[in-house]
N, C-alpha and C positions, 0 to 999 in steps of 0.2 A: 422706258421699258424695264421691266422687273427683270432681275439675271435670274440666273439657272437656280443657283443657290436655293433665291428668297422664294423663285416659284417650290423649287423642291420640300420647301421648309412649313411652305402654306401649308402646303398640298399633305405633308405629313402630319400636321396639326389638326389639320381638319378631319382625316380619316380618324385618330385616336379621338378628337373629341366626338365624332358622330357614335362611334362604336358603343361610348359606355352613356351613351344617352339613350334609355328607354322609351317605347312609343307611348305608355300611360304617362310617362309625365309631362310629354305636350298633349295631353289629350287625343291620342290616335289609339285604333283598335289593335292589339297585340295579329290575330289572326291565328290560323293553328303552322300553316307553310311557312312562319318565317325561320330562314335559314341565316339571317344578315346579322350580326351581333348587334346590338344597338339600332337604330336609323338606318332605312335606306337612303341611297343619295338623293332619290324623287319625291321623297317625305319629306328633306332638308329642302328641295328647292322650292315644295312648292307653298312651306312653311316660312319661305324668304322671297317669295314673290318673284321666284326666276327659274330660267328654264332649264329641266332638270340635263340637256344637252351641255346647257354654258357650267353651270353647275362640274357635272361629270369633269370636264376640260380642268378646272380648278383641282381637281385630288387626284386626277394624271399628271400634272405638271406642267398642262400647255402652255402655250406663249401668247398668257390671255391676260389683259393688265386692266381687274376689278378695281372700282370707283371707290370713296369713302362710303359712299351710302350703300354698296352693295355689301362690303366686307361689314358693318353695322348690322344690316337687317341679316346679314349670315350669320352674327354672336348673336342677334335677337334669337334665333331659330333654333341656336344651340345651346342655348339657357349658357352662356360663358359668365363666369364670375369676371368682375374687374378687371382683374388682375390679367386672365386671358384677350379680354375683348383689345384692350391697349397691346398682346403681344399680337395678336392677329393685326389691327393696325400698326404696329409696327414694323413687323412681316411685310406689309402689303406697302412700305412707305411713307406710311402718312402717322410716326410718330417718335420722326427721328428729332431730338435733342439739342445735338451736338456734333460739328462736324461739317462736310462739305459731301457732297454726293455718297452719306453711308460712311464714310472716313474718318476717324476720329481725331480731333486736334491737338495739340500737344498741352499739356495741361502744366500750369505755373501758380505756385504758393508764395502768393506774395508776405511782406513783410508784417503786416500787421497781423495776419493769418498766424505765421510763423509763432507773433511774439503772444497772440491767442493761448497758444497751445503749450509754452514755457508758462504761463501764467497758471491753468491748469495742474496743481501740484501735484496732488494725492489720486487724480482721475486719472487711469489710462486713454490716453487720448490719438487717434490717428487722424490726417486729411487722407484719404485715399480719391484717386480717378477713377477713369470710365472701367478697366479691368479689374477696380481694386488692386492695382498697385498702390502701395506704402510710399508718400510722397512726402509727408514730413511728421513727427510724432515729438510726446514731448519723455522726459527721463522716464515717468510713472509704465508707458507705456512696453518699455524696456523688461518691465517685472513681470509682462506677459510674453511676450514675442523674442526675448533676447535681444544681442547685440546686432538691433538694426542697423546700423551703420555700417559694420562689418560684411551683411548682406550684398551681392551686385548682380543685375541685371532682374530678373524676372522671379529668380528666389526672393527679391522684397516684395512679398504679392501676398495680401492677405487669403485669396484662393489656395496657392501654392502651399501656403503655410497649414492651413486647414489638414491639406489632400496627405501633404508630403513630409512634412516635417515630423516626426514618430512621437518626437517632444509635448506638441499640439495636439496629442491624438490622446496618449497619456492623460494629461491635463484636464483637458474639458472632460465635462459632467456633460453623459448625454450628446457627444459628441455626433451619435449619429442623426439624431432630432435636428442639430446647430449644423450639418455638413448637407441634407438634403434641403437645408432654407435656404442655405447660401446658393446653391446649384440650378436651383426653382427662381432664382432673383438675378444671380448672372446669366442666367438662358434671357430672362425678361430683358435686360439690359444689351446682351450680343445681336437682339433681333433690329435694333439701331445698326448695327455695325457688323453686320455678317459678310459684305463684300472687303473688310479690312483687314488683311495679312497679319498685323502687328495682332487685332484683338483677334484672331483667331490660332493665335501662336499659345496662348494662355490653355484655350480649350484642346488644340491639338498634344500637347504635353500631356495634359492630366489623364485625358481618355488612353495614351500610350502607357502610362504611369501608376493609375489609378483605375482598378477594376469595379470600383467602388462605383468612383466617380461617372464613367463611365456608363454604367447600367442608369445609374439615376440620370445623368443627363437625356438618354437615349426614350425617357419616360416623358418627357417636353412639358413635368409641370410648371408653371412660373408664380412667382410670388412679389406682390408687391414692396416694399423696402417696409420694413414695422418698426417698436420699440421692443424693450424684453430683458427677459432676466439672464445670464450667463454663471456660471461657475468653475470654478476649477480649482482642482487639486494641488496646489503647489509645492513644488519640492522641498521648500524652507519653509514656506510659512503655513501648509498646511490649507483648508479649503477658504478660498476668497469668493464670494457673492457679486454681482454688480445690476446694476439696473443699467442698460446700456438706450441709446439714442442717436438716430442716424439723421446729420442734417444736411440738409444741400446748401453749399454757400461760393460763390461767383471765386474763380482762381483771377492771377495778376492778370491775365489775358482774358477775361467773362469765357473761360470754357467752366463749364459745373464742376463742382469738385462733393466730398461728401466727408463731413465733419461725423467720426465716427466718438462720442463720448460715454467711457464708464465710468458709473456714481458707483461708489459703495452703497450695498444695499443697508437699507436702513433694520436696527433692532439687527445686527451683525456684530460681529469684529474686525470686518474685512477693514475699514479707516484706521483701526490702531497696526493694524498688521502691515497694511500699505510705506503708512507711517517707519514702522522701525524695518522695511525692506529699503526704503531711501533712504534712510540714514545710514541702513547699513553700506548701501551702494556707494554712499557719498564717502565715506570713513575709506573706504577701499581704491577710489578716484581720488582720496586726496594723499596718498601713502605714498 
């Protein structure tokens, strides 16, 4: 049975996405009385092959626990992108990851993982988990996010750091572009784990914390994990480039973990500048 939560969760995803979907673009007559922004519900049902009764029940919230093939032909109906269809299934159960009934497992950086990412010189480099907690990083990574080591509990969070840190807000180029990805990507990501206290401690923060953050979340777009370019202004060294890349790769225990790596961008200076911030860091650790 689906809790309260994940019914309530559908059932909101689904009214926003019926809303800004137009009747010409499935091929239906506009009409001159429509008063319903977007789709009616009996358009959607009967555009997914089901009855616009059971239908209705789904965007009240009822204690009605839809199939894979119905939650399917319901993204069919609602033209969802990718990236939606998988949050709808994961909503609905059926694209949970990681974890044991919705619960997310403790996640472990094993040693060669570890010595990965010291190898990694000149790239900023993070493992982060399922909330984007900062789970192991190497020196390079330090020239963006500070003294991670220094950080304790839920302050090493790459979310957190985004939302909260004034530092990070400074810094990044475009920061608002790079702060509604990440929020569209951790909604896609919480809909695994929305009955779990721990990952819901992340978003309960920021929406108390973060006015920002909050409005955008409250928006339910999601986005799949991508590649891409970052920037930022640095204090000392002035504007750094990176081509960044998010990879999935198995922790000590096979929970997923996500290998986050920035390149300096190429036809830049950001390699020579990287460059003489670690040395300068190193001259200063060795005093």
């Amino acid at each position: 049975m689906l809790s309260h939560i994940r019914r309530s969760e559908i059932a909101t995803f689904l009214r926003i996405r019926r809303a800004r979907l137009q009747p010409e673009q499935v091929g239906l007559p506009r009409g001159r009385r429509r008063r319903t922004p977007g789709l009616r519900r009996e358009e959607v049902a009967e555009l997914a092959g089901i009855s616009t009764e059971w239908y209705a029940w789904l965007e009240q919230s009822r204690d009605v626990n839809p199939s894979l093939d119905t939650l399917q032909r319901i993204a069919e109906a609602l033209r969802l992108e990718p990236a939606e269809q998988q949050h709808l299934l994961n909503l609905g159960g059926y694209g949970v990851e990681n974890g044991d009934n919705g619960l997310a497992r403790e996640a472990v950086v094993g040693d060669s993982l570890q010595r990965l990412l010291e190898q990694i010189v000149c790239c900023p480099a993070w493992i982060m988990g399922a909330r984007s907690d900062i789970l192991a990083w190497n020196r390079a990574a330090t020239v963006i996010h500070g003294d991670l080591g220094a950080m304790r509990g839920i302050e090493r969070n790459g979310i957190h750091q985004l939302f909260l840190n004034p530092a990070m807000r400074r810094m990044l180029v475009d920061w608002e572009v790079h702060a509604r990805d990440c929020v569209a990507k951790l909604r896609l990501t919480q809909a695994n784990y929305l009955d779990d206290p721990w990952f819901n401690e992340l978003i309960e923060l920021l929406r108390s914390r973060s006015p920002a953050f909050s409005a955008w979340w409250d928006e339910h777009e999601v986005r799949l994990p991508h590649d891409g370019v970052k920037v930022y202004e640095h204090p000392k060294a002035g504007r750094l480039s990176f081509d960044y890349a998010i990879l999935q790769v198995a922790g000590g225990n096979e929970v997923p973990l996500n290998l986050i790596t920035y390149v300096p961008t190429r036809d830049t200076d950001t390699q020579e500048k990287m460059e003489a911030l670690l040395r300068r860091s190193a001259l200063v650790l060795s005093a």
